[in-house]
C-alpha positions, -999 to 999 in steps of 0.1 A, spaced: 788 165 -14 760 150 11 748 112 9 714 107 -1 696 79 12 663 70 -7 636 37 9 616 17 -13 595 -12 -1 587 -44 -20 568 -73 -16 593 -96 -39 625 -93 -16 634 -131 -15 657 -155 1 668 -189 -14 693 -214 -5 721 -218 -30 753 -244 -35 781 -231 -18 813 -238 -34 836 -265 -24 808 -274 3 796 -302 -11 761 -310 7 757 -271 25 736 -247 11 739 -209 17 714 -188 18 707 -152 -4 686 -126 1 678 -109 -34 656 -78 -51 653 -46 -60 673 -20 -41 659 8 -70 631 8 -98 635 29 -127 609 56 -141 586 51 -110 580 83 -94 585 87 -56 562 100 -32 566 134 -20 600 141 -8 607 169 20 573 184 8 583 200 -26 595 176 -51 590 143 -68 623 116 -75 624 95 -102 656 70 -110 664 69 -152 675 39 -169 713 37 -167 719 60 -136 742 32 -119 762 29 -150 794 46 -136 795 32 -102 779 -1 -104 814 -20 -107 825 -3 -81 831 -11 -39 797 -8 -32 787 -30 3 752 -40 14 744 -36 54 712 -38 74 698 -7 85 729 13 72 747 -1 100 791 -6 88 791 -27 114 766 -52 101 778 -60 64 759 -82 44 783 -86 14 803 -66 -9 809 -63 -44 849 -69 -41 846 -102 -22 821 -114 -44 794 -115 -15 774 -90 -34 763 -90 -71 746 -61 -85 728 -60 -121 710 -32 -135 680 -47 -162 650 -29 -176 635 -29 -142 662 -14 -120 685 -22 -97 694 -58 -86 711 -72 -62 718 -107 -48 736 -113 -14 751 -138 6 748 -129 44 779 -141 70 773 -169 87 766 -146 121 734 -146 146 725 -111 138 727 -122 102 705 -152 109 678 -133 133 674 -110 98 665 -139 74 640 -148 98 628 -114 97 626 -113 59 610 -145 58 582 -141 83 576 -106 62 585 -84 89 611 -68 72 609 -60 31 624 -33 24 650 -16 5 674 13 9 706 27 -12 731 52 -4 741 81 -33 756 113 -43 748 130 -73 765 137 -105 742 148 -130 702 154 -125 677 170 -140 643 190 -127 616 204 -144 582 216 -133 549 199 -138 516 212 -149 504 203 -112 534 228 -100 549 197 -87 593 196 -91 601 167 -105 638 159 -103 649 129 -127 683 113 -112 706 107 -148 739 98 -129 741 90 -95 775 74 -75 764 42 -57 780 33 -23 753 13 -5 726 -8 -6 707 -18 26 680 -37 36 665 -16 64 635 -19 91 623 20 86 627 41 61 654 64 74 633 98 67 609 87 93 632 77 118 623 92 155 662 95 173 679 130 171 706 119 151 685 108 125 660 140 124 691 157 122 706 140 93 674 144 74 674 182 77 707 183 71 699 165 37 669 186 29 684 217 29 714 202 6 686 191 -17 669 225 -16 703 242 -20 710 223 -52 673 228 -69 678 264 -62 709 264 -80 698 244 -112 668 269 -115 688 298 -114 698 319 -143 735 320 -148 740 341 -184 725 378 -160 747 376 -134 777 370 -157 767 399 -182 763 418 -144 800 408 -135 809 414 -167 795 452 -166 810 461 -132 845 451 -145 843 474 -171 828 500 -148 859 493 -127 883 492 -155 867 531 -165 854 518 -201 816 515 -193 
């Protein structure tokens, strides 16, 4: 099943120095926010369809080994869930998460970033389990995200959709044409053709 990748940007993404444990007198710091907000619609994706995230769509996979990076890069991990470096909560706002970035210069160069404002926002990686669409009265496809499996959370510099390198343009088309494969799929009757199938066997079979 493809990854998803979906951007968000907010103005709240914060960083605070906490206690770190058994270091008495050092503080470390965290960078914290919201990596998804619930029934907020998206802009336009791929130019056919609105996204909007339903309350309780991390359920399954929020326990799970789910790492935070900068700019989606493995090579740059922030924290994870299974070393305790990464928390994620999900309240009646969305999804939360608090990290506690390695004590590396590419890790410090990025709080800096965050502080000065140059850098705010947010980015999570996903496949789907269970979605819904529907058309609006505008003709606009809305497609509501009920279950999703979380893998990712990253704090990025660009949204990756409007990234300029091959690769990336390539990824995105790649993605859009699994999105539009799905939608398809989900809008189109299934009871005809199997009445259809269900007709040629007994052509087949001589009793139709």
């Amino acid at each position: 099943m493809k990854v998803e990748k979906r951007t968000l940007t907010f103005q709240d993404l914060q960083i605070r120095q906490s206690q770190n444990d058994g270091d008495e007198g050092k503080s470390a710091p965290k960078i914290s926010g919201y990596a998804a907000v619930y029934n907020s619609e998206s802009e336009l994706l791929y130019g056919f369809f609105k996204e909007v995230i339903r309350p309780g769509a991390f359920d399954n996979s929020i326990n799970n080994d789910v790492r935070c990076l900068f700019n989606h890069d493995s090579s740059k991990v922030l924290g994870r869930t299974v070393s305790n470096t990464l928390k994620l909560t999900s309240d009646a706002k969305g999804l939360y998460f608090e990290v506690t970035p390695p004590d590396a210069v590419w890790a410090e160069d990025l709080l800096e970033s965050i502080k000065r404002g140059d850098i705010n926002q947010m980015s999570f990686g996903f496949t789907v389990n269970d979605d819904k669409w529907e058309t609006l009265a505008d003709g606009t496809d809305l497609r509501e995200l009920l279950d999703v499996n979380l893998f990712e959370v990253s704090v990025v510099t660009f949204p990756a959709y409007q990234a300029t390198t091959v690769s990336a343009r390539s990824t995105e088309e790649i993605e859009e044409e699994s999105i539009k494969k799905r939608f398809e799929q989900r809008k189109k009757p299934l009871e005809p053709k199997r009445f259809f199938d269900y007709q040629l066997k007994l052509m087949k079979m001589g009793d139709y």
